[in-house]
C-alpha positions as a Python dict, from the first residue, in 0.01 Angstrom:
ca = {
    (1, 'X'): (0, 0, 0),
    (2, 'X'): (190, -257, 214),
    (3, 'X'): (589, -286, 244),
    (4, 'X'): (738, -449, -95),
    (5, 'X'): (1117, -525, 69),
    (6, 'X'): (1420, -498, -161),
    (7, 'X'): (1530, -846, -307),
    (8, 'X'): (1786, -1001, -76),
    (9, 'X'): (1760, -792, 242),
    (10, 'X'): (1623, -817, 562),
    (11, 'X'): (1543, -690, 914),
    (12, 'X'): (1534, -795, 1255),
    (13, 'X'): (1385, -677, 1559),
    (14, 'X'): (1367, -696, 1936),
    (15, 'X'): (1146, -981, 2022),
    (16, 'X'): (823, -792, 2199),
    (17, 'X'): (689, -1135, 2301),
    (18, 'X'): (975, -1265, 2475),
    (19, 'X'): (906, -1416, 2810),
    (20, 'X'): (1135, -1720, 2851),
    (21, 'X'): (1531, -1691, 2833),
    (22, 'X'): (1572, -1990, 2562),
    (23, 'X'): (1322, -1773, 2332),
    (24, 'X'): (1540, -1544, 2067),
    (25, 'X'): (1630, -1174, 2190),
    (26, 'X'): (1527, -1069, 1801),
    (27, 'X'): (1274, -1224, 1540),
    (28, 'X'): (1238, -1132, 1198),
    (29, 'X'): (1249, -1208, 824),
    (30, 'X'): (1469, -1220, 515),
    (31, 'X'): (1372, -1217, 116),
    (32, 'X'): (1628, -1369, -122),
    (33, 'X'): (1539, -1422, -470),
    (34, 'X'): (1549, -1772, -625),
    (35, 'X'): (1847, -1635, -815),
    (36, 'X'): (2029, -1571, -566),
    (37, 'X'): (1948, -1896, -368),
    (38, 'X'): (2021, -2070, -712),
    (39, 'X'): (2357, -1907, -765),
    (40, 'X'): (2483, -2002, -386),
    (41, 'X'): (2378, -2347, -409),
    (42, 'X'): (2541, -2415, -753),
    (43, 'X'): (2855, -2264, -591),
    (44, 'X'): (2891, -2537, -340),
    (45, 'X'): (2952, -2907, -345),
    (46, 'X'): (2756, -3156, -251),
    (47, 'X'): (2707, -3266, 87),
    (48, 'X'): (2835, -2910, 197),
    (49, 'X'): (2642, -2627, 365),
    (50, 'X'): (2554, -2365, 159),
    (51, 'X'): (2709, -2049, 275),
    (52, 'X'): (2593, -1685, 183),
    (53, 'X'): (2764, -1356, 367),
    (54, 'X'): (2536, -1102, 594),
    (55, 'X'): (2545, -754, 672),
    (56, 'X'): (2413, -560, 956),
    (57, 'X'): (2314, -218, 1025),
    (58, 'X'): (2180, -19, 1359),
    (59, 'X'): (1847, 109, 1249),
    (60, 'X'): (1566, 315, 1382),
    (61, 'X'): (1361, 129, 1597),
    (62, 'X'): (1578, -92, 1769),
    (63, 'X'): (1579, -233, 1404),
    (64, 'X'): (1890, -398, 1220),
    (65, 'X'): (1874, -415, 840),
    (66, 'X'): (2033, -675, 657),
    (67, 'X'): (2189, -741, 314),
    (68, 'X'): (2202, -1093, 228),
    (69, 'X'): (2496, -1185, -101),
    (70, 'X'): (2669, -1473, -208),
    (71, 'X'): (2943, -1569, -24),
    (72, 'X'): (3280, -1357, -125),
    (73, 'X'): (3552, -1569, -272),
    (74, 'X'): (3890, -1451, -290),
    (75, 'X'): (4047, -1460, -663),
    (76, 'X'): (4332, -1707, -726),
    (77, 'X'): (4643, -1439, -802),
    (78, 'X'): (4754, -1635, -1092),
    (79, 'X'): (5125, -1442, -982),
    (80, 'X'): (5149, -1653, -678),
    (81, 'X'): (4996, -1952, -847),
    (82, 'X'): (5278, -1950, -1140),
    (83, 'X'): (5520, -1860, -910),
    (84, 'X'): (5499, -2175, -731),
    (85, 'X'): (5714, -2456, -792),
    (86, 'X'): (5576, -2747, -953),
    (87, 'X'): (5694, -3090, -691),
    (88, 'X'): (5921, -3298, -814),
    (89, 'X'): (5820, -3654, -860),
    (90, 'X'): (5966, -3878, -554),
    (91, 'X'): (5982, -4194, -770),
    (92, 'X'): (6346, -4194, -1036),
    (93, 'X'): (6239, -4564, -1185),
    (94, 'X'): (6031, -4406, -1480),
    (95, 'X'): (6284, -4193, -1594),
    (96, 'X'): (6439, -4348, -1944),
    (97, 'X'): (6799, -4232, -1898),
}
């Protein structure tokens, strides 16, 4: 039975066939479900890059796993946000009084 990887992880590895110092130090693969992809790119505007975050851990192996998710947003604390002022307007002339 061959490897079936969990959805949205990854590994990489020391690159064995290395010989040049522009070729990577590590090589390997990631496997995101369309959901996931789907979910990230509706999150983000147009003409921006899509960003997802990553996680990394010291494996056996030489081996670093990954975890692949969409990118963390921080709530709005709708404390602070009420607790702001609203600006005044700069311009008196459309006041009636």
């Amino acid at each position: 039975m061959s490897y079936i990887p969990k959805p949205n992880t990854g590994s990489i590895f020391p690159n064995a066939k290395k010989k040049e110092p522009q070729q990577p130090d590590r090589t390997g693969h990631i496997y995101l479900t369309k959901e996931l992809m789907q979910e990230c790119m509706d999150a983000t505007p147009d003409g921006e890059l899509v960003t997802m975050d990553l996680s990394g851990w010291n494996n056996a192996n030489e081996r670093i796993g990954l975890t692949i998710k969409k990118q963390y947003v921080k709530p709005v604390d709708r404390k602070t946000q009420a607790a702001e002022p609203t600006p005044e307007p700069d311009d008196d002339s459309e006041i009636p009084f």
